[in-house]
N, C-alpha and C positions, 0 to 999 in steps of 0.2 A: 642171938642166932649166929652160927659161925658162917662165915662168907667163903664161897669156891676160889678158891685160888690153881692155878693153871700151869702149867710148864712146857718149856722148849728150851730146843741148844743151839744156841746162836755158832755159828758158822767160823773158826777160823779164820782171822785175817789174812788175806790171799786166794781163801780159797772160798770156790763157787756154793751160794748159797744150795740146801737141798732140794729139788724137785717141791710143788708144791702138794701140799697133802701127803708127803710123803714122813715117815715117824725116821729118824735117824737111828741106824740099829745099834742095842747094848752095846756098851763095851765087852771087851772078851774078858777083863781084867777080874770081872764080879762087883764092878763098881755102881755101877745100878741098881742092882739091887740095897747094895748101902745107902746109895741116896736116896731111892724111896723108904726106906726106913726112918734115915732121918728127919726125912721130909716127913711123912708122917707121923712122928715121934711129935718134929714142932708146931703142926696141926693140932694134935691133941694137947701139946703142954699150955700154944696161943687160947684155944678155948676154954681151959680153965683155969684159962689166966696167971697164972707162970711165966710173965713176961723172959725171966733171965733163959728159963731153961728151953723157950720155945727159940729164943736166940743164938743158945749155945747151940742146938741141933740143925737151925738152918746155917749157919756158921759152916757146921759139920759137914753137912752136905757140899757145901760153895767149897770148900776144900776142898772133896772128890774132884769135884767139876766146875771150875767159875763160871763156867755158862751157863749154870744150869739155873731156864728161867723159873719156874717155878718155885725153888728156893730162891731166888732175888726177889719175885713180888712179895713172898714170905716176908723175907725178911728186912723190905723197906716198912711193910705194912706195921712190924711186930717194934722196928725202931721207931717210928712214929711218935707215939710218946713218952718214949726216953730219951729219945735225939730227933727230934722232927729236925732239924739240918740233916743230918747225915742219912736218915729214913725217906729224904726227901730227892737227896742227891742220888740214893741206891734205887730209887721209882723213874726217877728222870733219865739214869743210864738205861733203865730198862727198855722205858721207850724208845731212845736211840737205838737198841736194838733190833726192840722188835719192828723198827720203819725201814729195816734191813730186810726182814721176812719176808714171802708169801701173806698175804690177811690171811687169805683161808686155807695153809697149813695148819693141820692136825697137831694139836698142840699132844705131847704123848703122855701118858698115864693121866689125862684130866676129863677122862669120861664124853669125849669127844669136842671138849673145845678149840677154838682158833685164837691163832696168835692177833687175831683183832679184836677176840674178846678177852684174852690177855690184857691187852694195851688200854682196852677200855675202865678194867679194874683199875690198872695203874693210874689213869686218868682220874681216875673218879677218885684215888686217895687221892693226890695229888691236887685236886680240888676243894675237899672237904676242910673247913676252916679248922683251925687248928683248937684243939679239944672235942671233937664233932666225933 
């Protein structure tokens, strides 16, 4: 069964965290829209199990936007068992971000979750013993 995964855009260093609940508006660039594509592209590649290719697409997206959480739970999740170090390092920055957030910011295009329930996926790989 494929598991929800969640996104948010961590905040510029300097600058003031968003309002809480409040969704951070597109870029004007069209760049959003690319990265939910990607994102969704590595969604579908993660579930039937195309490890490389669900990699190369959350990849894809992190380029658009390095903040972008939702492609970083992706893709600590989807390195996991090709690199549990470095799937593990990519879940534990996540955290540190999201301990930056609002909890009950509107995490945006995740069907109304929050960046606590974000953090809690994170947690929960992060936990899971390795090969689990």
């Amino acid at each position: 069964a494929a598991r929800r995964l969640v996104a948010a855009v961590r905040p510029a260093r300097g600058v003031a965290a968003p309002a809480p609940r409040a969704a951070p508006a597109p870029r004007e660039d069209g760049s959003a829209g690319a990265i939910s594509a990607h994102v969704q592209a590595a969604l579908r590649h993660a579930i039937a199990g195309r490890t490389e290719d669900a990699l190369r697409d959350a990849r894809a997206a992190l380029f658009l936007d390095p903040r972008h959480l939702y492609s970083r739970l992706l893709l600590g999740r989807t390195l996991l068992p090709v690199d549990r170090p470095r799937g593990r390092e990519v879940l534990r920055d996540l955290l540190d971000t999201t301990a930056r957030l609002p909890p009950d910011q509107a995490v945006p295009t995740a069907d109304g979750l929050s960046v606590a329930q974000l953090a809690a996926v994170a947690r929960h790989l992060l936990e899971r013993p390795e090969g689990a």
